[in-house]
ZALOPA-356618 format. One record per residue (C-alpha): residue number from 1; residue in three letters; x, y, z. Coordinates in steps of 0.02 Angstrom, whole numbers. Each point is the difference from the previous one (the first is absolute). Layout:
// ZALOPA-356618
{r NUM; 'ALA'; {X; Y; Z}},
...
***
This chain:
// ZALOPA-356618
{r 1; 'UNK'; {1046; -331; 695}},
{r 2; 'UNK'; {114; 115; 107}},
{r 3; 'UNK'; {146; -12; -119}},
{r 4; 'UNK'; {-135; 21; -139}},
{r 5; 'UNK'; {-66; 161; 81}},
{r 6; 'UNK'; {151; 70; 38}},
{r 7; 'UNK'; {94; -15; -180}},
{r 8; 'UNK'; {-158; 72; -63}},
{r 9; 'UNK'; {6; 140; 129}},
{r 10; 'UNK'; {207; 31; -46}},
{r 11; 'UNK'; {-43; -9; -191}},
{r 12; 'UNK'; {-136; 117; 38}},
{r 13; 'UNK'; {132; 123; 90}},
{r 14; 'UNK'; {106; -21; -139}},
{r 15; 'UNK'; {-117; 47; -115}},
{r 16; 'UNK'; {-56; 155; 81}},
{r 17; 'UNK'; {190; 34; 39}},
{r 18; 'UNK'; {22; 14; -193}},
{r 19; 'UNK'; {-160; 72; -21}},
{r 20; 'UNK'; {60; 150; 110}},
{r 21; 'UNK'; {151; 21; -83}},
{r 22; 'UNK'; {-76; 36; -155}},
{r 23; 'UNK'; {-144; 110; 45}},
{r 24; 'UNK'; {150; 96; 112}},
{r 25; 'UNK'; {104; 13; -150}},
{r 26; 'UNK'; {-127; 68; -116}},
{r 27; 'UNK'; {-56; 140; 138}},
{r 28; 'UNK'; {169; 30; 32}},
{r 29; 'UNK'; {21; 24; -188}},
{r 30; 'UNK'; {-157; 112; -13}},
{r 31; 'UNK'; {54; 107; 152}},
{r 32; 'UNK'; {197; 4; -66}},
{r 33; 'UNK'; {-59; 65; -174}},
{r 34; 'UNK'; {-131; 124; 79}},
{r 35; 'UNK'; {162; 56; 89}},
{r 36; 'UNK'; {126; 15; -130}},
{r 37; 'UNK'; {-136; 113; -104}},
{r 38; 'UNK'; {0; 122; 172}},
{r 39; 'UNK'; {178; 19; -10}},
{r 40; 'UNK'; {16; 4; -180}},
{r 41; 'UNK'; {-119; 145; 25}},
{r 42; 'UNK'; {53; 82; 139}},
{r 43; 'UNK'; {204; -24; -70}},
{r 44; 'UNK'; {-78; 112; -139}},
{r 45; 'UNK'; {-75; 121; 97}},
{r 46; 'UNK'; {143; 40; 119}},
{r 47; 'UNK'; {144; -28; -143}},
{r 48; 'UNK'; {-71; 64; -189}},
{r 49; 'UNK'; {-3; 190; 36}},
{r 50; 'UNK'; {193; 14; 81}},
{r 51; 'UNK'; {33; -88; -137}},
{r 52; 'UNK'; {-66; 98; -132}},
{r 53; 'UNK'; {117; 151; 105}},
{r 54; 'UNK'; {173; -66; -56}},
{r 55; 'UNK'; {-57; 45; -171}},
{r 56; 'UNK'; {151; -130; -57}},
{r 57; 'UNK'; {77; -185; 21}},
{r 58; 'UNK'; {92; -20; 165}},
{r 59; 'UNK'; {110; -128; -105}},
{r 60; 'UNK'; {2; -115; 158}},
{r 61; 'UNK'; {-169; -57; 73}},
{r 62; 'UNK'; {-52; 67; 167}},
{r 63; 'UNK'; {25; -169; 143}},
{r 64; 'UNK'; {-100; -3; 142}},
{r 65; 'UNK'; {63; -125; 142}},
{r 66; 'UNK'; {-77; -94; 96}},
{r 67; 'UNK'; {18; -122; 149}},
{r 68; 'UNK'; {91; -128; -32}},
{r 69; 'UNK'; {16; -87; 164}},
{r 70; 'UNK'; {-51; -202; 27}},
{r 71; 'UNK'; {-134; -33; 110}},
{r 72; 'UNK'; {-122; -183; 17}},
{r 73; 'UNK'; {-131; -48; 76}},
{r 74; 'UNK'; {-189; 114; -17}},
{r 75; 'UNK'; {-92; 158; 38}},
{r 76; 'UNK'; {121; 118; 104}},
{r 77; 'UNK'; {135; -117; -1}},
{r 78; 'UNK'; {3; 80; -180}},
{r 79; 'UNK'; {-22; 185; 37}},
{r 80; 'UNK'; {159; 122; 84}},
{r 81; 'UNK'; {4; 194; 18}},
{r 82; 'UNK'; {95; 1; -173}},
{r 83; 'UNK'; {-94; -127; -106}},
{r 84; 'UNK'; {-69; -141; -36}},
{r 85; 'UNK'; {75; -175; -43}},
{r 86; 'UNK'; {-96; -18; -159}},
{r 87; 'UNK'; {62; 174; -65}},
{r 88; 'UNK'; {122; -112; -116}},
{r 89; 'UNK'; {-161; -88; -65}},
{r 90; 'UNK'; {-71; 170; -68}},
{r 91; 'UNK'; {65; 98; -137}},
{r 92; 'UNK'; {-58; 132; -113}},
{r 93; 'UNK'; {72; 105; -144}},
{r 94; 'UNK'; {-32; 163; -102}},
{r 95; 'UNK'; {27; 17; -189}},
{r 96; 'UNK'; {-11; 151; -121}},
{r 97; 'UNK'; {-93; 7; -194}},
{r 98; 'UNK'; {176; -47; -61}},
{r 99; 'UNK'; {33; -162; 128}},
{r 100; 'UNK'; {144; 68; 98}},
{r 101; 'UNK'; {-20; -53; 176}},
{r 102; 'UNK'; {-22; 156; 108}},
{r 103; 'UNK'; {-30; -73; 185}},
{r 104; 'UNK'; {14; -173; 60}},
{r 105; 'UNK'; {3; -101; 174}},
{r 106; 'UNK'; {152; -77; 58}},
{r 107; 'UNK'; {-96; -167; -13}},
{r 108; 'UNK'; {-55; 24; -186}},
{r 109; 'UNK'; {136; -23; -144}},
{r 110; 'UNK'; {56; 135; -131}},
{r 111; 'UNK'; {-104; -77; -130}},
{r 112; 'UNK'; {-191; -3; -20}},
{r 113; 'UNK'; {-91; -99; 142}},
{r 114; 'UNK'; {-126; -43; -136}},
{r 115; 'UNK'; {-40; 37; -177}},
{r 116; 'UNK'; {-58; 206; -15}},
{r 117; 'UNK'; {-187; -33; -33}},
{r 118; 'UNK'; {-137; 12; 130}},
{r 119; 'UNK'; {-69; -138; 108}},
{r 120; 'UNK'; {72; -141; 94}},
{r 121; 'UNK'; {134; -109; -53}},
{r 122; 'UNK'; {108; -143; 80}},
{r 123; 'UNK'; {167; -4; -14}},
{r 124; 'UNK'; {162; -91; 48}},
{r 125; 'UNK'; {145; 98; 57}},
{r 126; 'UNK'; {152; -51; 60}},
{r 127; 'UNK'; {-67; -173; 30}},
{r 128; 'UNK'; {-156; 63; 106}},
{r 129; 'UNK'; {-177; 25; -62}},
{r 130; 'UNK'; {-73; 171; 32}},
{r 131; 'UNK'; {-194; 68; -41}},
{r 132; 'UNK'; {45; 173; -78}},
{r 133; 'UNK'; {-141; 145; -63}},
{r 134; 'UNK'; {26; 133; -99}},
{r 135; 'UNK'; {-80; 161; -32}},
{r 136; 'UNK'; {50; 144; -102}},
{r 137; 'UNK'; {-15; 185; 61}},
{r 138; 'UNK'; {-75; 143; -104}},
{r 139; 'UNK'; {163; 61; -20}},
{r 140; 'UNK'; {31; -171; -106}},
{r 141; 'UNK'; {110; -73; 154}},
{r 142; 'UNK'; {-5; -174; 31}},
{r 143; 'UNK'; {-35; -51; 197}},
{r 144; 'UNK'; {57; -182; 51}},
{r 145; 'UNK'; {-34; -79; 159}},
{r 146; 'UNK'; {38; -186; 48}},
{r 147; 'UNK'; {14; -125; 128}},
{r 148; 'UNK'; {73; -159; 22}},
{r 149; 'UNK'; {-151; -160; -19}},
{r 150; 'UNK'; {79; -92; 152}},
{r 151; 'UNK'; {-91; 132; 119}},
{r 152; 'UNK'; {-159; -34; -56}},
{r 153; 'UNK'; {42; -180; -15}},
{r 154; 'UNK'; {63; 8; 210}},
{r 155; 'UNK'; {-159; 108; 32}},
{r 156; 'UNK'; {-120; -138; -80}},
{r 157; 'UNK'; {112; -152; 95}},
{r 158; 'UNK'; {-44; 105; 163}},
{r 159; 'UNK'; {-164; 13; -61}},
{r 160; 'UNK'; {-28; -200; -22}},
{r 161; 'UNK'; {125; -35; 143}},
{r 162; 'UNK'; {-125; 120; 123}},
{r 163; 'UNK'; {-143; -102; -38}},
{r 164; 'UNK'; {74; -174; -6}},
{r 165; 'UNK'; {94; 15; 137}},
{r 166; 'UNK'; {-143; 1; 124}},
{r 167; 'UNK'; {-86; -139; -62}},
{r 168; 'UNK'; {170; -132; 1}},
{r 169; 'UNK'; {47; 66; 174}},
{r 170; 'UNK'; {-179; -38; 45}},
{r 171; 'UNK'; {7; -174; -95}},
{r 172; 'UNK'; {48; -114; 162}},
{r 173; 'UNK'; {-151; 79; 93}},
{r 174; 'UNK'; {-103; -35; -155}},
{r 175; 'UNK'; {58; -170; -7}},
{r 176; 'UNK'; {-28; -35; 183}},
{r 177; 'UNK'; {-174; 69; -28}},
{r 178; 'UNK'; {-12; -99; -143}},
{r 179; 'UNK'; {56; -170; 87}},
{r 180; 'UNK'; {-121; 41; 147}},
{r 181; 'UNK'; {-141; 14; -105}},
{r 182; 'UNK'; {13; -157; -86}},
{r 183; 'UNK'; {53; -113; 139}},
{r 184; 'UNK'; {-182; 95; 68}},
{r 185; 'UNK'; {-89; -37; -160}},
{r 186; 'UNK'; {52; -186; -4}},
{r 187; 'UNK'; {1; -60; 168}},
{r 188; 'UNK'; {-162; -79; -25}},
{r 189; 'UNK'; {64; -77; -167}},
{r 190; 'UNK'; {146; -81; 100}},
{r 191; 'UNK'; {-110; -59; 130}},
{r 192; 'UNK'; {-97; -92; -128}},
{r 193; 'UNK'; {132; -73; -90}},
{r 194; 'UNK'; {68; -66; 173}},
{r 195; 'UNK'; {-169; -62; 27}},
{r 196; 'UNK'; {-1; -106; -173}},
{r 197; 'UNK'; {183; -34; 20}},
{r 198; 'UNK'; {-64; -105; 178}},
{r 199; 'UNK'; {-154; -60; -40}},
{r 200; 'UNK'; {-29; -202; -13}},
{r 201; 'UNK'; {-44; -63; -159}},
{r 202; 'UNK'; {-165; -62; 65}},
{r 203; 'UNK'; {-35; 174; 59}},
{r 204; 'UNK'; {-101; 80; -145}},
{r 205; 'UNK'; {-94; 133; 104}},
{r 206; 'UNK'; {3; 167; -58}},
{r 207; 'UNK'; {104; 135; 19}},
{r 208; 'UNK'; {-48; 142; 122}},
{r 209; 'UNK'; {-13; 164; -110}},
{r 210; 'UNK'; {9; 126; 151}},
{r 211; 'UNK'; {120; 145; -21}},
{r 212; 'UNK'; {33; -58; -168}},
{r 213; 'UNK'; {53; 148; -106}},
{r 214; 'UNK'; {-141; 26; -144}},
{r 215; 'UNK'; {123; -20; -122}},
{r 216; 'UNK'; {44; -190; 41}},
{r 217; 'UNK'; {-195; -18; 57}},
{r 218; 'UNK'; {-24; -81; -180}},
{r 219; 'UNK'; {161; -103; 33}},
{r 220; 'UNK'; {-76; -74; 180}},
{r 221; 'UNK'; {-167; -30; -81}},
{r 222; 'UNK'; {78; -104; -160}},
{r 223; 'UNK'; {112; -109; 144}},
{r 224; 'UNK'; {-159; -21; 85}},
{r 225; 'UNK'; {-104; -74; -132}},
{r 226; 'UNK'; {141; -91; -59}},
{r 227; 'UNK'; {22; -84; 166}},
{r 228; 'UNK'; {-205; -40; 1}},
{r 229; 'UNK'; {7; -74; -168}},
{r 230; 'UNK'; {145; -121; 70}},
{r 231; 'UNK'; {-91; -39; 143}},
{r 232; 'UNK'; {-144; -42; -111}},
{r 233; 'UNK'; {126; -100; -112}},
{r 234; 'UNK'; {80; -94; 137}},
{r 235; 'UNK'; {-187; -40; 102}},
{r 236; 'UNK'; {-47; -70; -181}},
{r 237; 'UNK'; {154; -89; -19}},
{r 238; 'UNK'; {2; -92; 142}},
{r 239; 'UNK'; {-188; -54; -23}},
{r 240; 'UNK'; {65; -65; -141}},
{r 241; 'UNK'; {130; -89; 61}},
{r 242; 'UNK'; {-110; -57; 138}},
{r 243; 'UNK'; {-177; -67; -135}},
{r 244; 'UNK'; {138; -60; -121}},
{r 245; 'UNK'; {81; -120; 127}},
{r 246; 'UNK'; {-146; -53; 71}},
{r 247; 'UNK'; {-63; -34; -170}},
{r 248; 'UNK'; {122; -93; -60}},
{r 249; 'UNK'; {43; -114; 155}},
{r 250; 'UNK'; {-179; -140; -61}},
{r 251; 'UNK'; {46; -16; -200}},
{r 252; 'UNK'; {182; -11; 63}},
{r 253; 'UNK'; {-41; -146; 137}},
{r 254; 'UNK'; {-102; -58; -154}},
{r 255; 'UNK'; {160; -8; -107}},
{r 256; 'UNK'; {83; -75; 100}},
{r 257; 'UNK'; {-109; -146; 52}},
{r 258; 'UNK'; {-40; -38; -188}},
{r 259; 'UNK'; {179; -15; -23}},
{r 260; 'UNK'; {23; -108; 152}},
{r 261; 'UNK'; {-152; -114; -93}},
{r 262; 'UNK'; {115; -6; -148}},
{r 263; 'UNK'; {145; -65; 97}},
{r 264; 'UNK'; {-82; -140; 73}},
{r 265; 'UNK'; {-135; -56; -105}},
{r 266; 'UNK'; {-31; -181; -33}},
{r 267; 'UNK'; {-51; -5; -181}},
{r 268; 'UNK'; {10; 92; -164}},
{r 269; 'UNK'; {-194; 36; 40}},
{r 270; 'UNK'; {47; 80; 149}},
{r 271; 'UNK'; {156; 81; -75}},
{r 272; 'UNK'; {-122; 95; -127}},
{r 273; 'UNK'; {-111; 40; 118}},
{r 274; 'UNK'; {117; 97; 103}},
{r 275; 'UNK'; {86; 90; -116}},
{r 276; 'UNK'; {-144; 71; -71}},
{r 277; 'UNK'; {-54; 53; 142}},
{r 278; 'UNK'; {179; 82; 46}},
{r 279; 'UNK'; {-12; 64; -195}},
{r 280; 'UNK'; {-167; 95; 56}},
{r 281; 'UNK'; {50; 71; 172}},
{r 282; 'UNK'; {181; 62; -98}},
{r 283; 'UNK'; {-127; 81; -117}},
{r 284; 'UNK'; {-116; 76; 166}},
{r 285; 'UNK'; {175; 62; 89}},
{r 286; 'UNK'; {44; 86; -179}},
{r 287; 'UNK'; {-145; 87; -20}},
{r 288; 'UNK'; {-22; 62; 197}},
{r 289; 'UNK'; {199; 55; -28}},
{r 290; 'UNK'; {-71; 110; -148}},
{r 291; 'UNK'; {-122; 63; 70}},
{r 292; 'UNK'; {82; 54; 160}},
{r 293; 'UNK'; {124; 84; -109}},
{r 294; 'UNK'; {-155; 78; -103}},
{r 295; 'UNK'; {-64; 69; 156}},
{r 296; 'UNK'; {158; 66; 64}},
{r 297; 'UNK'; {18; 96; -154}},
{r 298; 'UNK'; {-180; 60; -12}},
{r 299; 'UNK'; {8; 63; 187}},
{r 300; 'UNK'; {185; 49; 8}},
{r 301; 'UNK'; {-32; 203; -44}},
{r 302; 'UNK'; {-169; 11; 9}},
{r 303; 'UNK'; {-1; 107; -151}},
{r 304; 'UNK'; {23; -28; -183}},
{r 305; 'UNK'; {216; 45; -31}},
{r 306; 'UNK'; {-5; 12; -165}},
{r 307; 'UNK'; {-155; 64; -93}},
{r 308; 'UNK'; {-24; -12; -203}},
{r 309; 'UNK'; {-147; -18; -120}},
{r 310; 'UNK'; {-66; -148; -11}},
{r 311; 'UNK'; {-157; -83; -121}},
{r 312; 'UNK'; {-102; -115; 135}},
{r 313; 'UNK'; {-95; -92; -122}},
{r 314; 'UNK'; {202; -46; -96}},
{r 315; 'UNK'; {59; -33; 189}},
{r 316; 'UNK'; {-153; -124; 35}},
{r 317; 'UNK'; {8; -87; -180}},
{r 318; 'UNK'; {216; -42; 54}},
{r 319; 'UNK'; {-54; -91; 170}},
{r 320; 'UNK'; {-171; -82; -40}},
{r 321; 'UNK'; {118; -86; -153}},
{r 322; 'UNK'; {134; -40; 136}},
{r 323; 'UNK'; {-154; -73; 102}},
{r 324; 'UNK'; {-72; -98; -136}},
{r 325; 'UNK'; {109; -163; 61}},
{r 326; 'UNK'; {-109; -12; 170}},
{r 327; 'UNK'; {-171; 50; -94}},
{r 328; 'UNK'; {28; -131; -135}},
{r 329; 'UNK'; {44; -133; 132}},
{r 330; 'UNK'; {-140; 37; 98}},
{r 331; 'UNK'; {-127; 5; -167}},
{r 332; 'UNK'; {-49; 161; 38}},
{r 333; 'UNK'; {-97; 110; -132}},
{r 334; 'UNK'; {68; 204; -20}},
{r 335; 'UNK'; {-95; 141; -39}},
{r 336; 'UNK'; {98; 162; -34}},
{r 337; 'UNK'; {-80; 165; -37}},
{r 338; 'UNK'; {182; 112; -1}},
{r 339; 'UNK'; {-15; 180; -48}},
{r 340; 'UNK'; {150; 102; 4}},
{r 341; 'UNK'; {2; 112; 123}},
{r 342; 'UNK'; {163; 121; 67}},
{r 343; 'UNK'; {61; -3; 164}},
{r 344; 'UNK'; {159; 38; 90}},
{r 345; 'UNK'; {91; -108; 117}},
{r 346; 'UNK'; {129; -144; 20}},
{r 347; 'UNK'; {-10; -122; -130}},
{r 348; 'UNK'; {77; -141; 107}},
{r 349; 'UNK'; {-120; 38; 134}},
{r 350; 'UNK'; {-156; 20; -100}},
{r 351; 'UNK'; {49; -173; -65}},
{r 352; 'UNK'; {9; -80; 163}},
{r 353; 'UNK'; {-168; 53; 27}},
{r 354; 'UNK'; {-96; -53; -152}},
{r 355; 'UNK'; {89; -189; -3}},
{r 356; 'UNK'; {-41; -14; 196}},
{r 357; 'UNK'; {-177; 60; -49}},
{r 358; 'UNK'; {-9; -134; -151}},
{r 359; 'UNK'; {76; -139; 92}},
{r 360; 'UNK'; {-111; 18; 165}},
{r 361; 'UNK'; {-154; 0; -101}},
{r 362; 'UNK'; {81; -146; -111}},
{r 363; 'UNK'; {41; -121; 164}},
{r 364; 'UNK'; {-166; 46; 107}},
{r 365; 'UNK'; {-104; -43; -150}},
{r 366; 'UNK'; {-38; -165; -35}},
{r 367; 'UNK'; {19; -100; -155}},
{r 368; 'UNK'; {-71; 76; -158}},
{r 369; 'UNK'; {-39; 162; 52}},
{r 370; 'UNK'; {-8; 158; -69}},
{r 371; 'UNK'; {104; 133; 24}},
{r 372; 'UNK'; {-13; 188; -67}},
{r 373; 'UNK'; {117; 136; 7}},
{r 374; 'UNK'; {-61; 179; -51}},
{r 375; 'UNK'; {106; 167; -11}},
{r 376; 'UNK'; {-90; 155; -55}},
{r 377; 'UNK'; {-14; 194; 45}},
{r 378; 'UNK'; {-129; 117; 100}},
{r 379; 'UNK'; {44; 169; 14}},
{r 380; 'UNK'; {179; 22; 87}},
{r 381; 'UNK'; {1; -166; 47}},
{r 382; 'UNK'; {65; -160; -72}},
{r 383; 'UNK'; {-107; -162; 67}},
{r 384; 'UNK'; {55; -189; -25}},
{r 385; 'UNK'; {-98; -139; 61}},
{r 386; 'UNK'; {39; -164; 22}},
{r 387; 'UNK'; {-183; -126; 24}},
{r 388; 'UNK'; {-20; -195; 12}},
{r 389; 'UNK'; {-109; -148; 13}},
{r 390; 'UNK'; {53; -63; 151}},
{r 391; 'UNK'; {-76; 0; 186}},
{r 392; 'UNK'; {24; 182; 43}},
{r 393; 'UNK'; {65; 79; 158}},
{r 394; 'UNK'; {-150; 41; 150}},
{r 395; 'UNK'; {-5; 167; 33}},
{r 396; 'UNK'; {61; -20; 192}},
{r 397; 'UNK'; {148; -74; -65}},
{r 398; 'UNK'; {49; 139; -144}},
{r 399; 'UNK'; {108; 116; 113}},
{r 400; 'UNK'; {94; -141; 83}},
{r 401; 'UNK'; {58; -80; -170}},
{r 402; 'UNK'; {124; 134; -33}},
{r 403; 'UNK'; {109; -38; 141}},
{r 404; 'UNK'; {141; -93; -2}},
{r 405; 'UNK'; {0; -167; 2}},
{r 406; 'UNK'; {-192; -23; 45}},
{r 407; 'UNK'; {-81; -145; -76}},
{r 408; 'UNK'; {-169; -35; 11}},
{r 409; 'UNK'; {-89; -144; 106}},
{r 410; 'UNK'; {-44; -155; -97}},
{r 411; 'UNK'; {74; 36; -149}},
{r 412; 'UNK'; {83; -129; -113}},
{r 413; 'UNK'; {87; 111; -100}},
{r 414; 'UNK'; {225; 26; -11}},
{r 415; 'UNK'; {63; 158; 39}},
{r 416; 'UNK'; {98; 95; 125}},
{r 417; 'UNK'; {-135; 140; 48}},
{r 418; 'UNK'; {136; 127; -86}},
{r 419; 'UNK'; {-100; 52; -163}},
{r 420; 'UNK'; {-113; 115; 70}},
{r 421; 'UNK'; {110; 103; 107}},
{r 422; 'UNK'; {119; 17; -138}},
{r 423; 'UNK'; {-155; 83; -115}},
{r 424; 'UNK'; {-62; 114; 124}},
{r 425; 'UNK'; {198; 53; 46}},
{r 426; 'UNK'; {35; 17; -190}},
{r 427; 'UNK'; {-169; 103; 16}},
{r 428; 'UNK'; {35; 104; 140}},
{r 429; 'UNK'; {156; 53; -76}},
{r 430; 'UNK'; {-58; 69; -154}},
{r 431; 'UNK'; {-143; 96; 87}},
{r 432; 'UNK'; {-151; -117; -52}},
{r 433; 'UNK'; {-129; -89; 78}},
{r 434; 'UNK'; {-51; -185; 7}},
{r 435; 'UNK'; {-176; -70; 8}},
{r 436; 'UNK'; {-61; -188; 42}},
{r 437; 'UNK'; {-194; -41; -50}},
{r 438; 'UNK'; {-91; -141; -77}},
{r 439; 'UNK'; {-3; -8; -178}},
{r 440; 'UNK'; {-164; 70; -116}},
{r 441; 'UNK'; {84; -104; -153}},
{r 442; 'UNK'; {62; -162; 90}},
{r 443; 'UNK'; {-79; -24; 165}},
{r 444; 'UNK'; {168; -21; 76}},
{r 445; 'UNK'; {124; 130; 72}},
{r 446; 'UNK'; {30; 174; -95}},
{r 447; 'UNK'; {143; 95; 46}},
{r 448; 'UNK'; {22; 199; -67}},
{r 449; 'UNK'; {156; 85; -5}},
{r 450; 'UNK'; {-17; 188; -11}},
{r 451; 'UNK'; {151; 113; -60}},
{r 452; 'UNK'; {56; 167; -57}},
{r 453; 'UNK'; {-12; 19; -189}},
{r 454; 'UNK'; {99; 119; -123}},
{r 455; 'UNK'; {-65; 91; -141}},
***
């Protein structure tokens, strides 16, 4: 930032520096042709009446001399008693009707200065540029007056260099104001950064905005929610962790005594027996796998990452078919009343959600009952409900079922106690609602999914 500032500052100089030297040049212009128009003049007045008195050519010009001395540096160191040192840097010259050169200055030549017209022209000479005007007398004399374009040129350098100069020789102050400033302005930012820089992993408090500069306010605020959304992250994580090993530590002890029965049974009988047994708890350990990793995905955010436009009726029609192996097994009748309706969302997660619906409503049911899935629209609002046969859910018991892992008393039914908290996480996400009541077409449990619907 300090480098940044301070090439800025020196291009900035620079700038103004050339900037100077032009504006200095063109006044210096305006005020050197102003000038050679007075002394065009005033040559005229003092010089076009003797003149006119010789009545004749002189045959050699009248010279005037000047000073001729060298002298450097500016304002007196320029000036003496007998002249000045840019007295070689102005010239001037008179002509008559008929072009012969009647009075000159040393510092002009014998021939014209410029052409013999009025107005300005500029003209090289002996190598060196001179601004020349010329003006012609009643008496049909021409009156020339030059001077040389270097002074104008050193006039408009003294110009620039008189306002640049100041500001470089007070460039190290700026710059050491500069540097103070923003080692003020960021002091808080580097004691935050420390602070980050030795925090413990495990530490996901937030920062402490005080004296935090309003422009990296936003910045703080952005780490800070970050660091909550972490913590939230890492609290759900290890829950996780925590549910999932617990979970799987019975169908794994399961496993592994089935297998054991394999090993030593006494019989082919026996033999069967145990392997289909281990066949059935691999098939329990797959499914609570799946839906652990279901849930993990469903919860990992807790919002929807990538949003598009999905049909719900299209969505329900793909998983019902993929359910239709576990319905037909279990003889159980479907009703489907599917109108399309728009809504926007993940189409992975919306999936999860209507198979976990299906498939809970497929294994709680007994036998050869009936199952009915319905999509359809009200308003802004897309509905889909999902109603059985079966035995229902008590009221008390409604709230508790969508936590994790929560089975309920007495039941005889397979399942990990995951489908429910993946819905209403699925749910949650995608800004909906979730309802549990008995069902008016079925007697058994109905369960309404409310979401946002497009247009």
């Amino acid at each position: 930032m300090l480098w940044l500032l301070l090439g800025a500052l020196a291009v900035v100089m620079a700038a103004a520096g050339l900037l100077s030297y032009r504006a200095g040049l063109q006044e210096a212009g305006e005020m050197f042709d102003a000038r050679l128009v007075q002394s065009t003049r005033v040559l005229v007045s003092l010089v076009d009446e003797p003149l006119s008195e010789l009545n004749a050519y002189p045959g050699e010009p009248i010279v005037l001399r000047g000073w001729h001395g060298e002298a450097h540096g500016v304002g007196e160191a320029l000036a003496f008693d007998d002249g000045h040192a840019y007295e070689n840097k102005l010239a001037f010259q008179v002509w008559d009707a008929q072009r012969r050169l009647l009075l000159r200055s040393d510092s002009a030549p014998e021939r014209p200065l410029a052409t013999l017209r009025a107005g300005y022209e500029d003209v090289v000479v002996d190598g060196a540029h001179w601004r020349a005007f010329t003006l012609q007398s009643p008496n049909g004399r021409w009156f020339q007056s030059a001077e040389r374009t270097d002074i104008r040129e050193e006039l408009a350098g003294d110009i620039a260099g008189g306002t640049l100069l100041p500001l470089l020789l007070s460039l190290p102050l700026i710059a050491l104001v500069v540097w103070w400033s923003v080692a003020l302005a960021t002091r808080s930012l580097r004691r935050i950064s420390h602070e980050i820089g030795q925090r413990d992993p495990e530490r996901l408090a937030p920062l402490d905005p005080a004296d935090v500069p309003q422009e990296a306010r936003g910045l703080v605020d952005a780490i800070n929610g970050l660091l909550q959304r972490l913590d939230i992250a890492l609290a759900r994580e290890r829950t996780f962790v925590a549910d999932a090993a617990h979970e799987l530590r019975t169908p794994i002890s399961a496993l592994k005594v089935h297998a054991d029965n394999v090993s030593h049974a006494r019989d082919d009988d026996e033999r069967d027996a145990s392997q289909q047994q281990l066949a059935a708890s691999v098939l329990r350990v797959e499914r609570l796998v799946a839906q652990l990793l279901s849930l993990s995905r469903a919860e990992s955010t807790g919002r929807v990452p990538e949003r598009a436009r999905l049909d719900l009726a299209a969505l329900a029609g793909t998983e019902i078919d993929a359910a239709r192996p576990l319905l037909d097994a279990r003889s159980q009748v479907l009703r489907l009343d599917l109108q399309p309706v728009q809504v926007s969302g993940d189409e992975v997660a919306l999936g999860l959600l209507v198979r976990n619906l299906v498939e809970n409503a497929a294994r709680h049911a007994p036998v050869g009952a009936v199952i009915a899935v319905r999509t359809w629209k009200s308003g802004e609002k897309a509905f889909l409900s999902v109603d059985d046969s079966g035995p229902g859910i008590p009221e008390e018991e409604r709230e508790r079922v969508f936590d994790r892992f929560y089975r309920r008393l007495g039941g005889h039914h397979e399942g990990s106690g995951l489908g429910l908290a993946i819905v209403k996480e699925v749910v949650i996400a995608h800004a909906g609602t979730i309802r549990l009541g008995p069902s008016s077409q079925l007697g058994g449990l109905a369960v309404s999914v409310e979401l946002p619907s497009l247009a």
